[in-house]
N, CA, C and O of each residue as an XYZ file, in Angstrom:
832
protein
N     -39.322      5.422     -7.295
C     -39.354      4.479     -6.174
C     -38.499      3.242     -6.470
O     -37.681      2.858     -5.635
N     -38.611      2.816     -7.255
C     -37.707      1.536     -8.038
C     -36.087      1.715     -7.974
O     -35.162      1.120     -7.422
N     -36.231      2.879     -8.852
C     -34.888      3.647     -8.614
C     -34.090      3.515     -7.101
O     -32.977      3.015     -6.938
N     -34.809      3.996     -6.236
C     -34.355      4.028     -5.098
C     -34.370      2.544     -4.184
O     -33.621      2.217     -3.263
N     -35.126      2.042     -4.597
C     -34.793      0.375     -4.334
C     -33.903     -0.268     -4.852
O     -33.637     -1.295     -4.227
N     -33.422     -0.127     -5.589
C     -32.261     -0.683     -6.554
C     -30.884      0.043     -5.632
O     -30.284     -0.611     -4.780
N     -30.632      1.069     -5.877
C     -29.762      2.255     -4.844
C     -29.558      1.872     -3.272
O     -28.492      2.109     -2.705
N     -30.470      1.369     -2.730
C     -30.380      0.841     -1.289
C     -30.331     -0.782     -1.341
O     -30.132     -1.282     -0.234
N     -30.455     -1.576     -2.270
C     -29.931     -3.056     -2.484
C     -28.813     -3.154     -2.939
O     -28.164     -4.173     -2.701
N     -28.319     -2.195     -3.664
C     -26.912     -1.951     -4.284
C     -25.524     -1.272     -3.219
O     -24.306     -1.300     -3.399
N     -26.501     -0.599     -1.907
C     -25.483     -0.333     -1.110
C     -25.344     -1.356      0.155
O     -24.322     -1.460      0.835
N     -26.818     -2.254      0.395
C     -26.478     -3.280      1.331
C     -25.418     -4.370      0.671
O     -24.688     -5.018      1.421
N     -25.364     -4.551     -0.827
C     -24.278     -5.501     -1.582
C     -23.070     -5.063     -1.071
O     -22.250     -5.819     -0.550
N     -22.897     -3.573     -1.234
C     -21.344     -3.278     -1.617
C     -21.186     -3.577      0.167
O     -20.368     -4.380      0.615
N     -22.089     -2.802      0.992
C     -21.777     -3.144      2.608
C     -21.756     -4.589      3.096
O     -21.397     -4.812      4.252
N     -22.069     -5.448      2.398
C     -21.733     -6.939      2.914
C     -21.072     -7.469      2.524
O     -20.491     -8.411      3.063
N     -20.835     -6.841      0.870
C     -19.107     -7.662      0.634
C     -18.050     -7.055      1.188
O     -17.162     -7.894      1.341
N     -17.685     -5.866      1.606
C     -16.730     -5.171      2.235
C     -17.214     -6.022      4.127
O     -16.162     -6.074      4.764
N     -18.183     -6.487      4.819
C     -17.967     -6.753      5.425
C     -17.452     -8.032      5.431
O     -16.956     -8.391      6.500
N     -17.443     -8.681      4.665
C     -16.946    -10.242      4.196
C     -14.968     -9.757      3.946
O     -13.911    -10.241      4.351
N     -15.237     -8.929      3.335
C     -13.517     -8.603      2.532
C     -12.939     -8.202      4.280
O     -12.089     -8.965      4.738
N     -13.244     -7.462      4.843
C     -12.801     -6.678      6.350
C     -12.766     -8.018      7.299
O     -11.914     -7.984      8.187
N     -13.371     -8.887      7.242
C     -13.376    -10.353      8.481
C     -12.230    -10.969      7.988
O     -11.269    -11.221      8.714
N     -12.285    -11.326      6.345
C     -11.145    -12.261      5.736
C      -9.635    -11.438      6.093
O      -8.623    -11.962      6.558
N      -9.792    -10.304      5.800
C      -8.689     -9.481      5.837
C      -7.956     -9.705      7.306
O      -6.765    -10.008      7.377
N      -8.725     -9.537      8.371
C      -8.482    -10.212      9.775
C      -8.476    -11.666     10.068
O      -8.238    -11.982     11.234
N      -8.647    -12.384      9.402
C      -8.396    -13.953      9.935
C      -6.678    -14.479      8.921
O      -5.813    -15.327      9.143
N      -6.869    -13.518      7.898
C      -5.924    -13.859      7.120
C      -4.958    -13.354      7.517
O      -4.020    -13.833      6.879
N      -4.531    -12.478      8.384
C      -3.314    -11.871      8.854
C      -3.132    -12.075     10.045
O      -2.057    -11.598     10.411
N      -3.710    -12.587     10.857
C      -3.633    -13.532     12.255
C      -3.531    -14.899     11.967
O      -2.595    -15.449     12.547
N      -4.203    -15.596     11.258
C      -3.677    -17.153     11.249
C      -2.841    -17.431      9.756
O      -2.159    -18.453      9.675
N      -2.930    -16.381      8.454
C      -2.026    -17.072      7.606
C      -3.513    -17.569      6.337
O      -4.702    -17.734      6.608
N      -2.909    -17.669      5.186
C      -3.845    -18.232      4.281
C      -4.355    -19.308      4.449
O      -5.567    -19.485      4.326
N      -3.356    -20.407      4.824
C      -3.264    -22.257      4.924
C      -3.949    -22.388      6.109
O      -4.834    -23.242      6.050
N      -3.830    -21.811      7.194
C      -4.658    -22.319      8.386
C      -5.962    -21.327      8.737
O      -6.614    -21.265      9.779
N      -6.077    -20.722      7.735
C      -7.488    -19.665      7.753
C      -8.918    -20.904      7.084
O      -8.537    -22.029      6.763
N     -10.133    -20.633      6.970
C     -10.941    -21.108      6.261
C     -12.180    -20.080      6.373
O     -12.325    -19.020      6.982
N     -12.999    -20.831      5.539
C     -14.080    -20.043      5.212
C     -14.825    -19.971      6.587
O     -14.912    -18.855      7.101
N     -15.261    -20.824      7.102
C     -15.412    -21.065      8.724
C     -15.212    -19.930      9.315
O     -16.145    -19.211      9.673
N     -13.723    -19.580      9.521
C     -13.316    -18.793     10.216
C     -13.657    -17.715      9.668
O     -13.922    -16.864     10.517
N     -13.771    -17.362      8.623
C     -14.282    -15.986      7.880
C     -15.872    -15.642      7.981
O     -16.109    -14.435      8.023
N     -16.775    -16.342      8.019
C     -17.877    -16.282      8.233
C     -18.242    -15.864      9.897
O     -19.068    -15.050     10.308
N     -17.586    -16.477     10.430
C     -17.281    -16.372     11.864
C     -17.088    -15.209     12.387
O     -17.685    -14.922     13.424
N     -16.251    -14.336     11.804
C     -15.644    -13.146     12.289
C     -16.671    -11.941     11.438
O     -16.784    -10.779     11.827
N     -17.333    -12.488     10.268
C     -18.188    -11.490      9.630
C     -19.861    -11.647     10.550
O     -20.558    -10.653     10.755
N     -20.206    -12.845     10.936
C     -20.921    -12.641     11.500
C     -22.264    -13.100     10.501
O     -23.427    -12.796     10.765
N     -21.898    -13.777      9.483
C     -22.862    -14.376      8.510
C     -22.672    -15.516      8.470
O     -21.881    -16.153      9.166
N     -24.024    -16.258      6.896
C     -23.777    -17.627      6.954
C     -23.307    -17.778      5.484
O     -23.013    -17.198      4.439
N     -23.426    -18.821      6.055
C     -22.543    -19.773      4.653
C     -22.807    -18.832      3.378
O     -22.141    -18.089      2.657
N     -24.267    -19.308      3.500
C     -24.663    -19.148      2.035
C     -24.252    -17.312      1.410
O     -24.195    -16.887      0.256
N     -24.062    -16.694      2.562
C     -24.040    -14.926      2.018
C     -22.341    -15.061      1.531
O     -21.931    -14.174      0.782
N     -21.413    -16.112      1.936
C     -20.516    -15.315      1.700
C     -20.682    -16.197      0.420
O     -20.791    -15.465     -0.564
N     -20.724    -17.171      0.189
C     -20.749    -18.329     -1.671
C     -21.495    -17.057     -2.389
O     -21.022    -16.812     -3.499
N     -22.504    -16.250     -2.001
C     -23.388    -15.301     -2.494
C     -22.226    -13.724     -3.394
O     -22.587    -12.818     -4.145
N     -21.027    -14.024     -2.900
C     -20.096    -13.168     -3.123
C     -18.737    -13.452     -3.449
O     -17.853    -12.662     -3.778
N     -18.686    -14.892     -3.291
C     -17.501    -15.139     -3.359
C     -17.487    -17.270     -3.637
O     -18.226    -18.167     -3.232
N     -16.761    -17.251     -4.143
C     -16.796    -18.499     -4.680
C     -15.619    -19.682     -3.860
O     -15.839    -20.892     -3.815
N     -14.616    -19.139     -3.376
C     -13.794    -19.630     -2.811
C     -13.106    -18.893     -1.899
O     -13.237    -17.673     -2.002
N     -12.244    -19.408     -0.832
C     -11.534    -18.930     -0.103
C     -10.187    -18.263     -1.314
O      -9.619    -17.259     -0.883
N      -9.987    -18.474     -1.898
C      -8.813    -17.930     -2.849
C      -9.488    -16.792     -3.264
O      -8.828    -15.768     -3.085
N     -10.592    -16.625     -3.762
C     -11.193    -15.643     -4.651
C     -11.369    -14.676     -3.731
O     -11.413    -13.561     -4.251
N     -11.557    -14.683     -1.864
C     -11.753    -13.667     -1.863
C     -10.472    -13.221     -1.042
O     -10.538    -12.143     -0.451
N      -9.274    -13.996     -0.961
C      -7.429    -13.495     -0.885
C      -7.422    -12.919     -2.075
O      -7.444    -11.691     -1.989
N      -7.403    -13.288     -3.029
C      -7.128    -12.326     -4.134
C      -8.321    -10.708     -4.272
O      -7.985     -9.555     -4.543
N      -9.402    -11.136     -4.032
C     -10.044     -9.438     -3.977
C      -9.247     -8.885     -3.136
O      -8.608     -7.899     -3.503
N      -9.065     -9.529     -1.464
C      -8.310     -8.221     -0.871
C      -6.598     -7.720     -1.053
O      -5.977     -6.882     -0.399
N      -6.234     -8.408     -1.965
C      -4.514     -7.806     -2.499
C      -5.074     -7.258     -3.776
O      -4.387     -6.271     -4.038
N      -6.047     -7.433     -4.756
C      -6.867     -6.498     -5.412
C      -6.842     -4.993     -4.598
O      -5.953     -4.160     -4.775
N      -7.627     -4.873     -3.970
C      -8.291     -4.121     -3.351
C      -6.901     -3.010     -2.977
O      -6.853     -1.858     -3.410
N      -5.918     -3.586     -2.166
C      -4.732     -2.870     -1.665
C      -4.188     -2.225     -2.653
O      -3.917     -1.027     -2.720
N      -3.975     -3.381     -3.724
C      -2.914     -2.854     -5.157
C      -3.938     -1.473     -5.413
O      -3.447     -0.369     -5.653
N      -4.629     -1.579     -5.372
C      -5.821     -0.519     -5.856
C      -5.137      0.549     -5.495
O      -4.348      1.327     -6.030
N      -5.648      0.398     -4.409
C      -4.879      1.981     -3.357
C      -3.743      2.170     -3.618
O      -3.435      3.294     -4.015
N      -2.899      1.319     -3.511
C      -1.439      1.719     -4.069
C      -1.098      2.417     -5.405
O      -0.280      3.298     -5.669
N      -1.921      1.791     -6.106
C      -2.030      2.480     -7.809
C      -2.423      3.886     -7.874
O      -1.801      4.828     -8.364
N      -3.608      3.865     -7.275
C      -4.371      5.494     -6.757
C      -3.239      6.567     -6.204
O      -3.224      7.732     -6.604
N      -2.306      6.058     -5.255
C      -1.187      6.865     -5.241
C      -0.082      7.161     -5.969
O       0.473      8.248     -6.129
N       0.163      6.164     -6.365
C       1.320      6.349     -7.614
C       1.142      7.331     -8.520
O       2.034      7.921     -9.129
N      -0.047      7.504     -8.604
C      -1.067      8.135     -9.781
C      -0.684      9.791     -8.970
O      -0.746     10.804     -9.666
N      -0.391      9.865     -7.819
C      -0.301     11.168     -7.326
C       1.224     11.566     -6.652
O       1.496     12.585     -6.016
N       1.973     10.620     -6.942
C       3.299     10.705     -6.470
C       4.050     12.164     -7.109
O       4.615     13.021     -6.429
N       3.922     12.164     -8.209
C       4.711     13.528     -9.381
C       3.947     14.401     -8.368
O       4.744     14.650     -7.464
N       2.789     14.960     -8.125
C       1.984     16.135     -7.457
C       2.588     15.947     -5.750
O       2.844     16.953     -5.090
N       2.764     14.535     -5.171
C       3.519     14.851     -3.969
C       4.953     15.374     -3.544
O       5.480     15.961     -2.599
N       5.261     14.874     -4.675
C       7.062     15.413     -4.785
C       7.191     16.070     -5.107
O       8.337     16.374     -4.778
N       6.594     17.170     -6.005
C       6.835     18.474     -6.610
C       7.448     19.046     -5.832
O       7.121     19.131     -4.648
N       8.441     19.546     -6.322
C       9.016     20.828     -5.475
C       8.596     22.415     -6.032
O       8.858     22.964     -7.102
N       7.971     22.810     -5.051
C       7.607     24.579     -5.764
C       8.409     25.468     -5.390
O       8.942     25.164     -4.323
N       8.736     26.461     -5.811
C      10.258     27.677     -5.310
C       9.470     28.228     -3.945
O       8.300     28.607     -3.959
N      10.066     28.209     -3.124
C       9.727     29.127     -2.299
C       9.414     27.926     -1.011
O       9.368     28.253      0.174
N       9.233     26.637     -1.456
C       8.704     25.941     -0.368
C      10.050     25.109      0.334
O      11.204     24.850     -0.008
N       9.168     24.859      1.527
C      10.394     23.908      2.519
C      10.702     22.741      1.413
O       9.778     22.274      0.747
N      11.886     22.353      1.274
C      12.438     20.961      0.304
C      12.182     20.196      0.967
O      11.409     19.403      0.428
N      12.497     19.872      2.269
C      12.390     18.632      3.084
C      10.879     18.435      3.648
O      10.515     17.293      3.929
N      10.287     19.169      3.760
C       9.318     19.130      4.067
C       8.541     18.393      3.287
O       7.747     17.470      3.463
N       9.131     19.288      1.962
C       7.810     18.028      0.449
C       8.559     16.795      0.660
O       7.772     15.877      0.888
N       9.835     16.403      0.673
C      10.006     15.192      0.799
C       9.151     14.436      1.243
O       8.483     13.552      0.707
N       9.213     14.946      2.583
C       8.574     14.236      4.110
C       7.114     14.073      3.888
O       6.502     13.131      4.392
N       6.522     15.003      3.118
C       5.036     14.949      2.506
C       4.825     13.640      1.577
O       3.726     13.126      1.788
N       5.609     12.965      0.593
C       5.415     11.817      0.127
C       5.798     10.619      0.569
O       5.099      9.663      0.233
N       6.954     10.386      1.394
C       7.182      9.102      2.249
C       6.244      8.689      3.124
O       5.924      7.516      3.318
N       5.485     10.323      4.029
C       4.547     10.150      4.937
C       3.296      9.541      4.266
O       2.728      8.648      4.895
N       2.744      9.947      2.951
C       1.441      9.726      2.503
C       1.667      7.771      2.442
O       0.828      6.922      2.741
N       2.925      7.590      2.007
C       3.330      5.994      1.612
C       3.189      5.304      2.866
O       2.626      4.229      2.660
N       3.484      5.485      4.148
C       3.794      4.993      5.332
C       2.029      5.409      6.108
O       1.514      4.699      6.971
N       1.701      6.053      5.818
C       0.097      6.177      6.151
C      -0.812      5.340      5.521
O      -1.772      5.068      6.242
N      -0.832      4.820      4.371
C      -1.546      3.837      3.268
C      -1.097      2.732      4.195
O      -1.907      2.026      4.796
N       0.243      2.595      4.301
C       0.215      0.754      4.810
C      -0.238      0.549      6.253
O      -0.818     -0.434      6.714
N       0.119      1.613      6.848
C      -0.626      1.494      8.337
C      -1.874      1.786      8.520
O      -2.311      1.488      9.632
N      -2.562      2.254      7.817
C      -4.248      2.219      7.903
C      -4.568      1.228      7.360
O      -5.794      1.119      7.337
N      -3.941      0.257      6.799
C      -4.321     -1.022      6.295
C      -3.021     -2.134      6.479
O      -2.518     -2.662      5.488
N      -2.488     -2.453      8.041
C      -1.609     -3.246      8.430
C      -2.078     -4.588      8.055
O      -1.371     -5.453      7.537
N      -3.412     -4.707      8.378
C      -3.206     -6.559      7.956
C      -3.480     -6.786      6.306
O      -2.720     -7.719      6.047
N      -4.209     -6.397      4.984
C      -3.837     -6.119      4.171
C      -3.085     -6.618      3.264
O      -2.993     -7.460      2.371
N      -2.095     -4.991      4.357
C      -0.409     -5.014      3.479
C       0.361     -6.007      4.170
O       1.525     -6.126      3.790
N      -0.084     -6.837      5.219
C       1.020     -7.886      5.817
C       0.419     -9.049      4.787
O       1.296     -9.659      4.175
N      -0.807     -9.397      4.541
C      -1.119    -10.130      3.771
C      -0.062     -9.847      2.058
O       0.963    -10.358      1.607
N      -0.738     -9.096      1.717
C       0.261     -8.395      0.094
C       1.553     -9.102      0.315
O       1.901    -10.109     -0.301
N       2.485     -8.275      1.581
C       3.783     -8.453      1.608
C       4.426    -10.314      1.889
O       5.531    -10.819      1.684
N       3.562    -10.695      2.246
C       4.039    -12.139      2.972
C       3.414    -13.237      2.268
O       4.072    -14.267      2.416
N       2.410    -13.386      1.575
C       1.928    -14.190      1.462
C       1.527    -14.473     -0.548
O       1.654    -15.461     -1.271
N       1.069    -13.162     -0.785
C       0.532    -12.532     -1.975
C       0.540    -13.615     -2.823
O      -0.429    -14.321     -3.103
N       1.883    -13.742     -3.296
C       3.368    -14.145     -4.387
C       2.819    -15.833     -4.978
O       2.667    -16.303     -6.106
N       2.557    -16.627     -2.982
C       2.332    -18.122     -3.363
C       0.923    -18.522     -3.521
O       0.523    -19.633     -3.869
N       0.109    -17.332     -3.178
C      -1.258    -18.196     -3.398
C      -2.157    -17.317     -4.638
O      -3.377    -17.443     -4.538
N      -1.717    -16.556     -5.642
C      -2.194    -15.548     -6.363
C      -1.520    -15.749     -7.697
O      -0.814    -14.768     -7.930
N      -1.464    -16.723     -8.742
C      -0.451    -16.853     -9.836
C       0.013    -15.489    -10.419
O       1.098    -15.329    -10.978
N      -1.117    -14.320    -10.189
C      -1.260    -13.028    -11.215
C      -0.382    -12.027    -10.111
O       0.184    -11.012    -10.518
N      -0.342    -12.456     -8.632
C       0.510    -11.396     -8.001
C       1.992    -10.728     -8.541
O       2.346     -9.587     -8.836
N       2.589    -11.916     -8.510
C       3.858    -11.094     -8.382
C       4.230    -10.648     -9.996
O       5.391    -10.348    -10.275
N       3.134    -10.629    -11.053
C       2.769     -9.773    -12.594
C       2.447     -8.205    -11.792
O       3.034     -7.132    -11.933
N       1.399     -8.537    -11.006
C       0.471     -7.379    -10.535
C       1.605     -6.353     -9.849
O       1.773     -5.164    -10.121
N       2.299     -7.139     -8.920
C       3.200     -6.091     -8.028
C       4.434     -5.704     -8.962
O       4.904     -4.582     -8.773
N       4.990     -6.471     -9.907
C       5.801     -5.560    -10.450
C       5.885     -4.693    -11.176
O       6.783     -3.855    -11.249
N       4.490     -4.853    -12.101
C       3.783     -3.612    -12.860
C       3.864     -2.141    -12.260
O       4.169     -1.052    -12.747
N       3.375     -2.658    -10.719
C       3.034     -1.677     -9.750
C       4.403     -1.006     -9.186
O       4.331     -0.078     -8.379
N       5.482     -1.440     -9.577
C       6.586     -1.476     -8.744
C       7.260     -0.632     -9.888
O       7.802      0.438     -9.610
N       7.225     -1.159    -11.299
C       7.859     -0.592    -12.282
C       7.188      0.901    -12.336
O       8.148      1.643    -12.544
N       6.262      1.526    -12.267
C       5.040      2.578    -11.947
C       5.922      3.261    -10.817
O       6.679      4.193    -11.091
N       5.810      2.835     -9.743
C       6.720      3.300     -8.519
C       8.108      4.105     -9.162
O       8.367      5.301     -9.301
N       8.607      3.276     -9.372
C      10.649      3.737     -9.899
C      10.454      4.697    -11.148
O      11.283      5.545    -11.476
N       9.351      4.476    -11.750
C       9.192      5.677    -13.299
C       9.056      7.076    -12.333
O       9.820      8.039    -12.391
N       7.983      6.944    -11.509
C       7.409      8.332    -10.602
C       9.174      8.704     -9.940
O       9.805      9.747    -10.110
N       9.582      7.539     -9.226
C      10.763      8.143     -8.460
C      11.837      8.796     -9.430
O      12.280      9.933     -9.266
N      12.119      8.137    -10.223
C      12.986      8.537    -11.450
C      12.742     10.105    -11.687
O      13.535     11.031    -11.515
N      11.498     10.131    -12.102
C      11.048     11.459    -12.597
C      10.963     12.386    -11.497
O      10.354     13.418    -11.779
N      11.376     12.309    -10.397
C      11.106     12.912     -9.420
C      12.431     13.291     -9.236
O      12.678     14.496     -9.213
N      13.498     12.328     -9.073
C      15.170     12.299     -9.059
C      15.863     13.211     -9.783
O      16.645     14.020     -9.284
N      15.494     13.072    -11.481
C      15.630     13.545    -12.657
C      15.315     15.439    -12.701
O      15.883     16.252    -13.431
N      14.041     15.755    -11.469
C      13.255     16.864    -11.515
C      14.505     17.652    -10.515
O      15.165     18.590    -10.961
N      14.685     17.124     -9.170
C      15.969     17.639     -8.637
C      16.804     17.518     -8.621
O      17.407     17.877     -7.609
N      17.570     16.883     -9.784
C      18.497     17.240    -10.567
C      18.710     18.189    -11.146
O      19.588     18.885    -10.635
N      18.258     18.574    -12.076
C      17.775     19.757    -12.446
C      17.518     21.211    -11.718
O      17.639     22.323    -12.234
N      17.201     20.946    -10.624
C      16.706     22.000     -9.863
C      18.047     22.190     -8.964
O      17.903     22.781     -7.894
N      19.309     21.741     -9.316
C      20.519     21.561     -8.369
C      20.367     21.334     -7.036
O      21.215     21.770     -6.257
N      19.116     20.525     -6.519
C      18.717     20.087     -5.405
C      19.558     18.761     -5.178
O      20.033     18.609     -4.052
N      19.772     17.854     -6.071
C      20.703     16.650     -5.812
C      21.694     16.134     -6.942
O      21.534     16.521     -8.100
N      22.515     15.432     -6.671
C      23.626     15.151     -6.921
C      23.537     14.691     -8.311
O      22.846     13.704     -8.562
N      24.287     15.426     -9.411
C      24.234     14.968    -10.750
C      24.782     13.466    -11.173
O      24.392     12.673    -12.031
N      26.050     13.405    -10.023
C      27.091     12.423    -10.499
C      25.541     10.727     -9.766
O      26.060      9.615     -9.666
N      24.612     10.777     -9.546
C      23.601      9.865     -8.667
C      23.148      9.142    -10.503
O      23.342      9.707    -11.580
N      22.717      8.192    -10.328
C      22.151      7.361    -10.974
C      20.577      7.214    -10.384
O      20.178      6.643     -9.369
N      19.705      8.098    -11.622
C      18.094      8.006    -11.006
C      17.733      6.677    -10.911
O      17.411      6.211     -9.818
N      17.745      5.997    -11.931
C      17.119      4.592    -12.288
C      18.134      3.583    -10.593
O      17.331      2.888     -9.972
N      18.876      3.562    -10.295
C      19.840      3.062     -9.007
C      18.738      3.637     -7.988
O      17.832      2.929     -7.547
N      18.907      5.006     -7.655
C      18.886      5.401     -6.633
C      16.729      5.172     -6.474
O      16.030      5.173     -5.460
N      16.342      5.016     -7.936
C      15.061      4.857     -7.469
C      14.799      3.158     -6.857
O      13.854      2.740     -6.187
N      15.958      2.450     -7.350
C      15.880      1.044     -6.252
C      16.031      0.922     -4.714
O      15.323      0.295     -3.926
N      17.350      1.829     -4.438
C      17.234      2.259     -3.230
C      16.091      2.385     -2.877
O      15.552      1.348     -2.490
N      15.306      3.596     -2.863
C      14.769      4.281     -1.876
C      13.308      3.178     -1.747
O      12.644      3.104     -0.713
N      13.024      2.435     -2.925
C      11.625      1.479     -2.748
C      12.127      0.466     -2.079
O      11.366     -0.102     -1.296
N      13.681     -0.078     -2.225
C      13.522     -0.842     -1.127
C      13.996     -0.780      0.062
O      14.192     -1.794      0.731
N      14.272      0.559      0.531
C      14.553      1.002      1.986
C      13.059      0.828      2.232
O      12.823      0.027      3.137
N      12.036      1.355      1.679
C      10.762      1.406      1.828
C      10.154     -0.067      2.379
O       9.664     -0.368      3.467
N      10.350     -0.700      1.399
C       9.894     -2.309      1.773
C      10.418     -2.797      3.024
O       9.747     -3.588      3.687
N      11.827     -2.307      3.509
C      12.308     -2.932      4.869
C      11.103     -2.317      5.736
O      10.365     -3.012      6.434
N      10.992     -0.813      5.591
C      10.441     -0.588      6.624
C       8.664     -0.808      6.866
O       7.893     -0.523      7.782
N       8.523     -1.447      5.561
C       7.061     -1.462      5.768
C       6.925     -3.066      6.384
O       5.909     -3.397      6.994
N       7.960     -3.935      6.175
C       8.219     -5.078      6.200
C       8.088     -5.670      8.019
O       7.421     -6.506      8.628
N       9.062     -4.749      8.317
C       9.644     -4.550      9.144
C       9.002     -3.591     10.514
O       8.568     -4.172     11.509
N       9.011     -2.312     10.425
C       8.643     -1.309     11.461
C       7.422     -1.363     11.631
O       7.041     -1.644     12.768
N       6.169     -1.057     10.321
C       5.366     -0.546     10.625
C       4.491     -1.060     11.618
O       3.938     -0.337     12.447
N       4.320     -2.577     11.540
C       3.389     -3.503     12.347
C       3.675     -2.954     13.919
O       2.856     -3.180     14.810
N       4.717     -2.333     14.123
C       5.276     -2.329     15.912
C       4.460     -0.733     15.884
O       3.800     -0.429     16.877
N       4.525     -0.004     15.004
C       4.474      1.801     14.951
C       3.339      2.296     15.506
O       2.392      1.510     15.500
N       3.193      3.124     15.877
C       1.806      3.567     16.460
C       1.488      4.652     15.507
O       2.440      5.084     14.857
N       0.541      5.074     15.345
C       0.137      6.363     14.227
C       1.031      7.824     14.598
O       1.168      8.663     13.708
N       1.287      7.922     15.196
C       2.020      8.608     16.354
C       3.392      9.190     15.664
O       3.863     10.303     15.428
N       3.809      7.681     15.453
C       5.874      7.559     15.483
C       5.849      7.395     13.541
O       6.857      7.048     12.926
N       4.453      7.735     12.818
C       4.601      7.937     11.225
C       5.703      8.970     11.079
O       6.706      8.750     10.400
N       5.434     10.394     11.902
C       6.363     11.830     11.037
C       7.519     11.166     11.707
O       8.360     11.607     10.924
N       8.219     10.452     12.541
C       9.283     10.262     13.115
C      10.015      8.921     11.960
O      11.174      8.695     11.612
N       8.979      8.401     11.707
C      10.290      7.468     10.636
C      10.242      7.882      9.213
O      11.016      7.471      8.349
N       8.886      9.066      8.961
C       9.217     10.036      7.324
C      10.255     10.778      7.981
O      10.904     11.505      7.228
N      10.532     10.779      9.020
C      11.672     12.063      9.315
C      13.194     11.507      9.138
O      14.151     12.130      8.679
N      13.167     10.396      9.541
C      14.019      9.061      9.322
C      14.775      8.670      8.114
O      15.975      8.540      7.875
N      13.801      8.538      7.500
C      13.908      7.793      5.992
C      14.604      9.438      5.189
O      15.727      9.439      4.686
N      13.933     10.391      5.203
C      14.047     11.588      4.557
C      15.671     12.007      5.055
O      16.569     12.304      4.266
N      15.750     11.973      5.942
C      17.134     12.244      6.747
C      17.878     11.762      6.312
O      18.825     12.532      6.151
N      18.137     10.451      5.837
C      18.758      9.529      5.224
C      19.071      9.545      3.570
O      20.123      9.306      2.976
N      17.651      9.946      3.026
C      17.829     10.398      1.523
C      19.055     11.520      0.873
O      19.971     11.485      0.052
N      18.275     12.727      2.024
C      19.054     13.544      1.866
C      20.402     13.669      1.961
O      21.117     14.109      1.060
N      20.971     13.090      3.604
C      22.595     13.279      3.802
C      22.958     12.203      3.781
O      24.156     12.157      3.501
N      22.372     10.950      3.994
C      23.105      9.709      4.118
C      23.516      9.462      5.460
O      22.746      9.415      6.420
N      24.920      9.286      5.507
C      25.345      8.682      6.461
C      26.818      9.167      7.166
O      27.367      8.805      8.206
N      27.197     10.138      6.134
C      28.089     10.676      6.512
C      28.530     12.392      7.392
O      28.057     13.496      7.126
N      29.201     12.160      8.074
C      29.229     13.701      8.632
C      29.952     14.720      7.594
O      30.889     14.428      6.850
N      29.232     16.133      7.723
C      29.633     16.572      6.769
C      30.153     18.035      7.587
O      30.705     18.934      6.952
């Protein structure tokens, strides 16, 4: 019985700080860090004062849980990038492409305000961010590398290419468009700009 009291106080915690992290996450990407406050965060969670101090100590502490929280997810994928890019004999090539740009472009749009927070703001109010994102970034270009390096090999792409180059490219074609497109995109028009981006990897720009 104890047991199970502990188990159901432990899941109203985790459900009220995620509802605290989900309000901030929305006031912070509509008004901005500087003109957000705790006020307004309490406001939109629908609690008082005292529950969110109960979880959180400052308005900074809980901007930094939610670019925590994102980097998280982002890491969790990285962690699966080599298994998305694999190429197996027999399978569509473009297709696996299109299978890992899409999984990347699905993460930031199921979490638009977030990643508009991460992308815009992160850097000036987080001393440990822009440590955190390049860790995360250097992680990124190792996976792409090794991925570059893999169809190479497989005479899928161009020997005379520079992996370590071309893995700058493609993260920061990525960043324009997460920067950029996704906020306008509807869930809809995702396979249309993995179709995009992939199109582009592959032939570039030239007629052939």
């Amino acid at each position: 019985m104890q047991n199970q009291q502990s188990e159901r106080a432990r899941r109203a915690r985790e459900k009220r700080r995620k509802q605290l992290l989900d309000a901030a996450t929305t006031v912070f990407a509509r008004k901005g860090y500087w003109a957000a406050s705790i006020s307004d965060i309490i406001q939109v969670a629908d609690v008082a004062r005292g529950s969110f101090y109960r979880y959180f100590q400052s308005k900074q502490e809980i901007f930094v849980a939610i670019v925590d929280q994102f980097r998280e997810q982002e890491r969790l994928l990285v962690e699966q990038l080599d298994e998305l890019t694999e190429f197996r004999e027999g399978e569509n090539f473009e297709k696996r492409v299109r299978v890992g740009i899409l999984s990347w472009l699905q993460l930031y749009h199921r979490n638009l305000p977030a990643a508009k927070i991460v992308l815009q703001e992160a850097n000036m109010i987080d001393p440990s961010a822009a440590r955190k994102r390049e860790d995360l970034r250097r992680a990124v270009r190792a996976a792409l590398v090794r991925m570059i390096l893999r169809r190479q090999e497989a005479g899928l792409y161009h020997r005379r290419i520079s992996p370590e180059l071309t893995a700058h490219f493609l993260l920061g074609m990525f960043d324009e468009i997460a920067a950029n497109c996704l906020n306008k995109a509807k869930r809809t028009d995702l396979p249309s700009l993995a179709e995009q981006f992939v199109d582009f990897e592959l032939n570039g720009l030239l007629l052939r």
